[in-house]
KOLGUDREN-476280 format. One record per residue (C-alpha): residue number from 0; residue in one letter; x, y, z. Coordinates in pm, 1 decimal. Example, Ala and Ser with C-alpha at 12.3 -4.5 7.8 and 13.67 -1.06 7.14 Angstrom:
BEGIN
<pos: 0; code: a; px: 1230.0; py: -450.0; pz: 780.0> $
<pos: 1; code: s; px: 1367.0; py: -106.0; pz: 714.0> $
END
This chain:
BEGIN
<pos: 0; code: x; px: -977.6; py: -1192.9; pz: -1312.5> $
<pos: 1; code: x; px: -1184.4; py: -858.4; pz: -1375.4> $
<pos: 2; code: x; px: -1043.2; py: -518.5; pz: -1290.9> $
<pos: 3; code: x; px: -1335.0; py: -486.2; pz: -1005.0> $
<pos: 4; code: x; px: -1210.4; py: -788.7; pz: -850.9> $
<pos: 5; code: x; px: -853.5; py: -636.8; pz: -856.7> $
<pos: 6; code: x; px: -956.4; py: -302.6; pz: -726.9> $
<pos: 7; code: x; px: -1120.6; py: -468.6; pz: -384.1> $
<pos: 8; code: x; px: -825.8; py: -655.0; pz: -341.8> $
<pos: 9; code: x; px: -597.1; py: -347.9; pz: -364.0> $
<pos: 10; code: x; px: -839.0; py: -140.6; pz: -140.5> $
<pos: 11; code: x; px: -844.3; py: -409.3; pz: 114.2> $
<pos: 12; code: x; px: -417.5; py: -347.4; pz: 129.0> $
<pos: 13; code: x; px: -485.2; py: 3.6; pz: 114.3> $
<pos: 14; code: x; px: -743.1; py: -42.6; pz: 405.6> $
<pos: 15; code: x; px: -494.0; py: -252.5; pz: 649.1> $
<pos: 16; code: x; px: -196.2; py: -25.7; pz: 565.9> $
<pos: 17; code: x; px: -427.2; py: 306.8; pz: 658.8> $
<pos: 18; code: x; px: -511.4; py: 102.5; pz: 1005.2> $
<pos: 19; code: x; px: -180.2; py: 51.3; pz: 1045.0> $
<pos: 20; code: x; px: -53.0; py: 381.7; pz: 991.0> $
<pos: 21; code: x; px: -375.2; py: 549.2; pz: 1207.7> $
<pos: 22; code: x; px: -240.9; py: 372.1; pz: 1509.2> $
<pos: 23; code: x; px: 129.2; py: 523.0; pz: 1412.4> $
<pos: 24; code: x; px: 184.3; py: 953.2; pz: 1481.0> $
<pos: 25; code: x; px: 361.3; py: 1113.6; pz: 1191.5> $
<pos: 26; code: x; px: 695.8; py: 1167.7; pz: 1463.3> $
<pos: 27; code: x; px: 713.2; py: 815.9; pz: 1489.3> $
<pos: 28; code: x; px: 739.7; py: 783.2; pz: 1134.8> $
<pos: 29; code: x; px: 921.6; py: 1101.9; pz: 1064.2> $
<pos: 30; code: x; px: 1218.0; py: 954.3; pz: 1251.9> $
<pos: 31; code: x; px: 1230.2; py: 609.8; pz: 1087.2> $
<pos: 32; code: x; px: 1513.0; py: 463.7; pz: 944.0> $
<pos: 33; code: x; px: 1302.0; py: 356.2; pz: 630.3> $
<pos: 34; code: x; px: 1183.5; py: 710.3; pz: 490.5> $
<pos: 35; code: x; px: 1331.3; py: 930.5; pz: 236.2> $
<pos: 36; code: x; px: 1238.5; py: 1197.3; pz: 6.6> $
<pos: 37; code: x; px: 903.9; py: 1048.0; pz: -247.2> $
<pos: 38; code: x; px: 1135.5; py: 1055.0; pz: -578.1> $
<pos: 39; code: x; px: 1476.9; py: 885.3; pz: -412.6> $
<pos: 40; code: x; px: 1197.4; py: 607.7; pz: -272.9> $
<pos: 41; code: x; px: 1015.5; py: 581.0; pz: -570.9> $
<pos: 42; code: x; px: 1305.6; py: 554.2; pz: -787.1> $
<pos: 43; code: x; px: 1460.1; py: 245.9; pz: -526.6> $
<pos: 44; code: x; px: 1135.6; py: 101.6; pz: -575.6> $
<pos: 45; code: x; px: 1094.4; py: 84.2; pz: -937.1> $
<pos: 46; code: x; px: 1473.8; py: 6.2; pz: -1029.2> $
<pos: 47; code: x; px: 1523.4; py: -227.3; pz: -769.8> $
<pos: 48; code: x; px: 1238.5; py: -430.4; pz: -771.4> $
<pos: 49; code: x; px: 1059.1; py: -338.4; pz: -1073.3> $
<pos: 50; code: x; px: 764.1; py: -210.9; pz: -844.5> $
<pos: 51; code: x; px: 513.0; py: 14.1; pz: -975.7> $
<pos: 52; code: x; px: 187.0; py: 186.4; pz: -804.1> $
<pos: 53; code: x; px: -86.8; py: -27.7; pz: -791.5> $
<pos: 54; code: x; px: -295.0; py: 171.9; pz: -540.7> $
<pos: 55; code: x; px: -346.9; py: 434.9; pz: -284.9> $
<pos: 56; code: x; px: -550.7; py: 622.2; pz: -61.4> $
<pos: 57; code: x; px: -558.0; py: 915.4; pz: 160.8> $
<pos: 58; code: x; px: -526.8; py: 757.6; pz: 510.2> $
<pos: 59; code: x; px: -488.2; py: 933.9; pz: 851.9> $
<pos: 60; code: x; px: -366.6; py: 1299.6; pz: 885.6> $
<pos: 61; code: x; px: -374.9; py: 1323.2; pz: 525.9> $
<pos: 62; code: x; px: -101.4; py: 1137.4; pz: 443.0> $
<pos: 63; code: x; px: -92.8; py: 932.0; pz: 74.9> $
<pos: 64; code: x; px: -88.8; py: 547.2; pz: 132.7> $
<pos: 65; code: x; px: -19.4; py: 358.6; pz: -176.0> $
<pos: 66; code: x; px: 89.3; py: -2.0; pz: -295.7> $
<pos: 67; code: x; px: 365.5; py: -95.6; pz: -516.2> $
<pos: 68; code: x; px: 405.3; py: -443.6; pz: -634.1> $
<pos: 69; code: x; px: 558.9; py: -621.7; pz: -907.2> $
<pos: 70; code: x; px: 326.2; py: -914.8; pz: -1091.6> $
<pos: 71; code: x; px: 663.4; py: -1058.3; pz: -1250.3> $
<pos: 72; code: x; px: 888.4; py: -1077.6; pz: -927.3> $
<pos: 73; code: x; px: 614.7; py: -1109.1; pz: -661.5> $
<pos: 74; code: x; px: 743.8; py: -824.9; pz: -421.9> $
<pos: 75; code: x; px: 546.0; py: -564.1; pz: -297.7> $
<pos: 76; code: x; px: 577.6; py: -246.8; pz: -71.4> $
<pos: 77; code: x; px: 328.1; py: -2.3; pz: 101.9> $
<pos: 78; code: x; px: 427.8; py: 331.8; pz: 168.0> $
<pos: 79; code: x; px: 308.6; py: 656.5; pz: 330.0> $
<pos: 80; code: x; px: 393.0; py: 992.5; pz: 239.1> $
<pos: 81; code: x; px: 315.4; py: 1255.7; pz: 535.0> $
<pos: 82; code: x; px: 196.7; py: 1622.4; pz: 301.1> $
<pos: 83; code: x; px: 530.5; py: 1762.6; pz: 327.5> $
<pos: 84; code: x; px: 701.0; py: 1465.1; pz: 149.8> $
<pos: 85; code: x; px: 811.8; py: 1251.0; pz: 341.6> $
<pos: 86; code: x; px: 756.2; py: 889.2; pz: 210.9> $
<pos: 87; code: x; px: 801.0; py: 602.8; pz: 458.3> $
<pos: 88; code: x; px: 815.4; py: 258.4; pz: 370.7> $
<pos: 89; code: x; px: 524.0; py: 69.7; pz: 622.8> $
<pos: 90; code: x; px: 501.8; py: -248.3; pz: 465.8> $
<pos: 91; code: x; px: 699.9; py: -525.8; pz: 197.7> $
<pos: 92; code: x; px: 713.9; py: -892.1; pz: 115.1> $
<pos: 93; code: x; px: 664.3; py: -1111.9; pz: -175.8> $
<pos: 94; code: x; px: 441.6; py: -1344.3; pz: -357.8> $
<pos: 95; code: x; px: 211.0; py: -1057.6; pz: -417.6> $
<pos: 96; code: x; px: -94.4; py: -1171.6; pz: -652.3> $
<pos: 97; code: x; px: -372.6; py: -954.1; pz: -747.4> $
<pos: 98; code: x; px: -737.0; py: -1128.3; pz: -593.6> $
<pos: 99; code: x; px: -1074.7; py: -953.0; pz: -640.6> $
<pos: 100; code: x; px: -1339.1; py: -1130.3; pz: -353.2> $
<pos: 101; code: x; px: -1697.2; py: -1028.8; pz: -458.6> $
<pos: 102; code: x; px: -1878.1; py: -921.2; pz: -138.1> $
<pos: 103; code: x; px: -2137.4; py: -1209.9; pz: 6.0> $
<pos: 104; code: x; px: -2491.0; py: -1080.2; pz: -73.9> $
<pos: 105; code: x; px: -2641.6; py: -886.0; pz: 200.9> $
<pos: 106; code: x; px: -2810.3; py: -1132.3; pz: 451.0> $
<pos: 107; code: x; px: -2632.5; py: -1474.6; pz: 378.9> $
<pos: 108; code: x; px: -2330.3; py: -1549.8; pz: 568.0> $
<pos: 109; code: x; px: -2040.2; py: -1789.5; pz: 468.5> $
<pos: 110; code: x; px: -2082.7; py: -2150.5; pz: 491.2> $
END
């Protein structure tokens, strides 16, 4: 699989996680029960579930929405960080896999 193909898939997370957190207001995700400062959620991340950054974006408000994931145990997690630090945990499951779709050509549809 080619690192294009791997970069669509990872924007298309990005993309659903940024929906998800437009329809969300920062309060609502301030007071969550599954945020923490960036480095303590980070570190939780990468020692216990060997999760590293595979993506991110700049979604709503201008908060950082990224993708961890973990190609050898399958997990993955998206989080948002609001600008003053704040990282929430939006998303997580397994069986993550890294897919790169090519778009159709312009003017043919799917069979």
């Amino acid at each position: 699989m080619n690192r294009t193909m791997k970069v669509l898939h990872l924007c298309g997370l990005t993309a659903a996680a940024a929906l998800y957190i437009a329809s969300t207001t920062d309060a609502a995700a301030q007071n969550a029960r599954n945020c923490g400062p960036r480095e303590a959620v980070l570190d939780r991340l990468a020692e216990g579930y060997g999760e590293t950054r595979q993506s991110m974006g700049l979604g709503a408000n201008n908060a950082v929405v990224e993708v961890f994931a973990s190609e050898e145990t399958g997990t993955w997690t998206i989080t948002v960080t609001t600008p003053n630090g704040l990282t929430c945990l939006v998303a997580s499951g397994q069986s993550f896999e890294t897919l790169a779709e090519a778009l159709p050509a312009k003017g043919k549809e799917d069979a």
